[in-house]
Structure formats: C-alpha cells, structure tokens
C-alpha positions as CSV (number, residue, x, y, z in Angstrom):
1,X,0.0,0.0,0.0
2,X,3.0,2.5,0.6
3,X,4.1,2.0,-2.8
4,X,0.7,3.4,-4.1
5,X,1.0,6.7,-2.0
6,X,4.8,7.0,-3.3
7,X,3.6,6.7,-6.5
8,X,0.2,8.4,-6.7
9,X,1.1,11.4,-8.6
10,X,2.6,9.5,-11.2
11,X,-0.3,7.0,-11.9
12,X,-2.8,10.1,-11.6
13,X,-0.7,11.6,-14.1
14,X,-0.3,8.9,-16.5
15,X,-4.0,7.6,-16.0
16,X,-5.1,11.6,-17.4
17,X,-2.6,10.9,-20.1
18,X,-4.6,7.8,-21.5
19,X,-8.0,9.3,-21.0
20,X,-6.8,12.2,-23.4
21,X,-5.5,9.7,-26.0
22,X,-8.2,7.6,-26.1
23,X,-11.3,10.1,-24.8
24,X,-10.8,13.2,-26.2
25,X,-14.0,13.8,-26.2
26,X,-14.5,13.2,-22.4
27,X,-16.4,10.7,-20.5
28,X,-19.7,11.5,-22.0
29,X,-18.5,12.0,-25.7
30,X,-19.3,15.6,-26.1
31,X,-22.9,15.8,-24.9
32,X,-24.2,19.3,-24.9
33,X,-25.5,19.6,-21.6
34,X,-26.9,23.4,-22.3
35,X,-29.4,21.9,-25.2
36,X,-30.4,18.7,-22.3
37,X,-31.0,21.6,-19.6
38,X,-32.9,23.5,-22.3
39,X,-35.3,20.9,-23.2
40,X,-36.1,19.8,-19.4
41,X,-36.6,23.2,-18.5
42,X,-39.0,23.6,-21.3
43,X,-40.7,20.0,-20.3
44,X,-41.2,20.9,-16.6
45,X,-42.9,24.5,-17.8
46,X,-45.0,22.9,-20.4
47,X,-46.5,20.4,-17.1
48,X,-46.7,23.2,-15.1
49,X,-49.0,25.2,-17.5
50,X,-51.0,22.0,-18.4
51,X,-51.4,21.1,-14.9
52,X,-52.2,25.0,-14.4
53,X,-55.1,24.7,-17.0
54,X,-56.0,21.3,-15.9
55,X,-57.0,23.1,-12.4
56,X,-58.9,26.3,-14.3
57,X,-61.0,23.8,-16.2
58,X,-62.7,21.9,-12.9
C-alpha cells in the first residue's frame, strides 16, 4: 500500500494521459448539456402550464 502513495502522482498523471489519448472527447463524448438543460426546463414549464389549465377547467 505504501508504494501506491509514493507513486500516486505518477499513476494520476499517467491515468489523465490515457484518458486524453483515447477520450478526447471526455467521458460522456461531447454531450451538450446546455441543449439537455434546455429541453427539461421547457418540459417541466410545459407540465406546469398543463397542470395550471387542468385546475382552471374543474
């Protein structure tokens, strides 16, 4: 186990090296989170004005 903490840096280091070689994209290939936080924001108003109506109508 000691040889780990002498040698964390290093295997950190190397481990980020990989990950930009092989993922350069990152872990979740370049998914545009702005457009995903778009859409749910426009889902959760869209149930809020039907649910909204839904309560006007009764």
């Amino acid at each position: 186990l000691r040889f780990v903490q002498e040698y964390r840096m290093l295997i950190y280091s190397a481990l980020m090296v990989a990950m930009m070689i092989f993922r350069p994209h990152g872990l979740l290939g370049g998914i545009n989170f702005r457009k995903l936080l778009f859409d749910l924001i426009q889902r959760i108003k869209s149930r809020v004005t039907l649910s909204k109506d839904a309560r006007r109508g009764q």
